[in-house]
N, C-alpha and C positions, 0 to 999 in steps of 0.2 A: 335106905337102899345100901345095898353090898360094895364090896369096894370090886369086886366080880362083876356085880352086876351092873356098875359105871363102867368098866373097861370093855363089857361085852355090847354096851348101847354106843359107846365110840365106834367101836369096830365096825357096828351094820350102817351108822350116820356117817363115815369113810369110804366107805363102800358103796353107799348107792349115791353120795356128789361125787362119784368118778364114773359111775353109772355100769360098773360092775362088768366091765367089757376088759379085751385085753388090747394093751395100748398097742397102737400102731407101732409099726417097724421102723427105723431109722432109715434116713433114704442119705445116701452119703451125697456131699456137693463135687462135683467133676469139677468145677470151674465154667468160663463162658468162652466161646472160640474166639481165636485173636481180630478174625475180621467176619462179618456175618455175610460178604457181598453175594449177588447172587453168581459171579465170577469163579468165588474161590468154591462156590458149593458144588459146580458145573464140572462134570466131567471133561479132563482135557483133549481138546478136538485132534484130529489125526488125521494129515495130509495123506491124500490119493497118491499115488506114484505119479510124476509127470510123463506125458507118451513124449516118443521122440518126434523131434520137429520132423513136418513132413520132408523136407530138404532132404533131411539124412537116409532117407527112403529112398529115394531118386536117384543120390549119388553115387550108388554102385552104376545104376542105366546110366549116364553121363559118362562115368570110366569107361564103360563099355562101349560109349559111340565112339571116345579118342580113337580107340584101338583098333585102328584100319588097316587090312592085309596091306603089304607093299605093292603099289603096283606097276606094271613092265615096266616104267621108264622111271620108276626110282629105284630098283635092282641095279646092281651092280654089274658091270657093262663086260662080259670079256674083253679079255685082250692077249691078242697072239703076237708078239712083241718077238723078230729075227732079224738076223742082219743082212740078208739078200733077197729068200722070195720065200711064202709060205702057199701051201690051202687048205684052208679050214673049213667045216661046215658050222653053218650059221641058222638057226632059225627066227619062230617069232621074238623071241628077246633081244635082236641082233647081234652084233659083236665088232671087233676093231681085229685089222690087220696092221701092226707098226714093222717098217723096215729100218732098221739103221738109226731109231731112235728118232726119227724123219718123217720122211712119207708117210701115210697110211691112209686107208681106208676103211670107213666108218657105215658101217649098217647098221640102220636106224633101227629102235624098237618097231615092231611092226611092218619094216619094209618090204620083208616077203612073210607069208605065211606057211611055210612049208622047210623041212631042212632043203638047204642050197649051198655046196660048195661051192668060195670064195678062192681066187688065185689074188698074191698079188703080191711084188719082188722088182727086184732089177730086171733089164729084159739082158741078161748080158748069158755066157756059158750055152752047153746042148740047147736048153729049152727053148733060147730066144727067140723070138718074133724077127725074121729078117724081111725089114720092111724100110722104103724112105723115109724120115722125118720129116715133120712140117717146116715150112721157110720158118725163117727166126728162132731155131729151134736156141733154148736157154736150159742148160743143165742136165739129167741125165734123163735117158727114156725106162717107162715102167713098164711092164706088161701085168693086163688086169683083166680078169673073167670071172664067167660065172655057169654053172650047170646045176642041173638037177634032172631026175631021171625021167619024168615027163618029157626030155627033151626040150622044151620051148628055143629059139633061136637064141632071143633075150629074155632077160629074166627085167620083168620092171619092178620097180621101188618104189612104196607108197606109203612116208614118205621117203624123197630120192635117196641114191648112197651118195656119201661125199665123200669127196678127193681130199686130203690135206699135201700143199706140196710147200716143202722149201725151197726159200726164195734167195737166189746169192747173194753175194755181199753187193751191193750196191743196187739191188735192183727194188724198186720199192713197191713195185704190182707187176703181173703177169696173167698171162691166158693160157688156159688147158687146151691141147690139141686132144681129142679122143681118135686115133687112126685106128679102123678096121683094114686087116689085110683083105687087097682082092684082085690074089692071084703072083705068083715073083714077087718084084719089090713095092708095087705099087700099092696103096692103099689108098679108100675115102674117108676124107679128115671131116673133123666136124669142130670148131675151135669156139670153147665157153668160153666168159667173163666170170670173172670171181665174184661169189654171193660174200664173202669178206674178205679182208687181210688183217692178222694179227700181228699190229710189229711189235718187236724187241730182241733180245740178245740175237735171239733165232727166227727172224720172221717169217708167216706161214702166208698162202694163198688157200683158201676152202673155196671148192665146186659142186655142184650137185652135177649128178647122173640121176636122169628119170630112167638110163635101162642101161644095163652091163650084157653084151655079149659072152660066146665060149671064149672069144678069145681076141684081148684089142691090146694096144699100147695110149701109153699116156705121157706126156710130157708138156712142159710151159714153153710158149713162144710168146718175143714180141709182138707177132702178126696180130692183128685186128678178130675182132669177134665175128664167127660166122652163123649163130646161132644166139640168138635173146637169150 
């Protein structure tokens, strides 16, 4: 045999112990993942938005109940504040007549329901009431009324007006005469008890009136109560 035809019987004995195919492809190594768990293979989960507590819903209606219109007797109260005698009209919200920083008279919220001119001063000068005082008369006389165009004789109070009078020096209670004139000097007295007394620097006497006339005087006496 050839030296050919030894080299040509290698080549097909080579050939067909590899079986004459074409060798597989190289498959590269990536490496192995650092943890295999089934944790880290999981996609990462993703919180809902939280809703707001219900609380926070409600607390606007809450704010809104605080928020209560003012009402007549927590307004702010006029006050016609002169040094001898005023008249003012007064309605439902009432109002205060001050004389002299002193005296005055207080309509209540609510006392009348309708505008009603208030008088109310020293009884002294043109205007005054010339009328007797009541026995024990104690410090100076007021003249006090009330109208509205209805007419009524008295205007009633519900609840009543009140009197505030000062109290002289040394005197530590006293009683309101209310004198209606009827007729010259004479008038019918009607003589309250004090529903308080505020002492101090300035001591005060408060009265109620369930009805004001057009037109009466007022002053403090010692005398005794003639009326509860």
């Amino acid at each position: 045999m050839t030296a050919r035809s030894v080299a040509s019987l290698l080549t097909v004995t080579l050939l067909a112990a590899c079986g004459g195919s074409t060798p597989p492809p190289k498959v590269e190594n990536h490496g192995v993942p650092l943890t295999d768990s089934p944790a880290s293979s999981a996609p990462a989960a993703v919180e809902a938005p939280t809703p707001p507590p219900a609380a926070s819903s409600a607390a606007p209606e809450k704010e809104e109940k605080k928020k209560k219109p003012p009402t007549p007797s927590s307004a702010p109260i006029p006050l016609h504040a002169v040094d001898d005698e005023a008249t003012t009209t007064f309605a439902a919200a009432g109002g205060k007549i001050r004389i002299g920083g002193a005296a005055e008279l207080f309509v209540q919220p609510g006392a009348v329901d309708q505008a009603t001119n208030f008088t109310f001063g020293k009884n002294a000068g043109k205007s005054q009431l010339k009328l007797t005082p009541y026995k024990g008369q104690i410090g100076e006389l007021y003249k006090i009324g009330a109208v509205r165009p209805d007419g009524p004789k008295e205007i009633t109070g519900v609840p009543a007006f009140v009197v505030r009078m000062p109290l002289p020096k040394g005197t530590k209670t006293a009683n309101l005469v209310y004198a209606t004139p009827a007729g010259g000097t004479k008038a019918t007295y009607t003589v309250l008890a004090p529903t308080k007394v505020d002492e101090g620097d300035t001591p005060f006497a408060y009265f109620e009136l369930a009805k004001i006339g057009a037109e009466a005087v007022v002053h403090l006496t010692s005398a005794p109560p003639t009326a509860p």
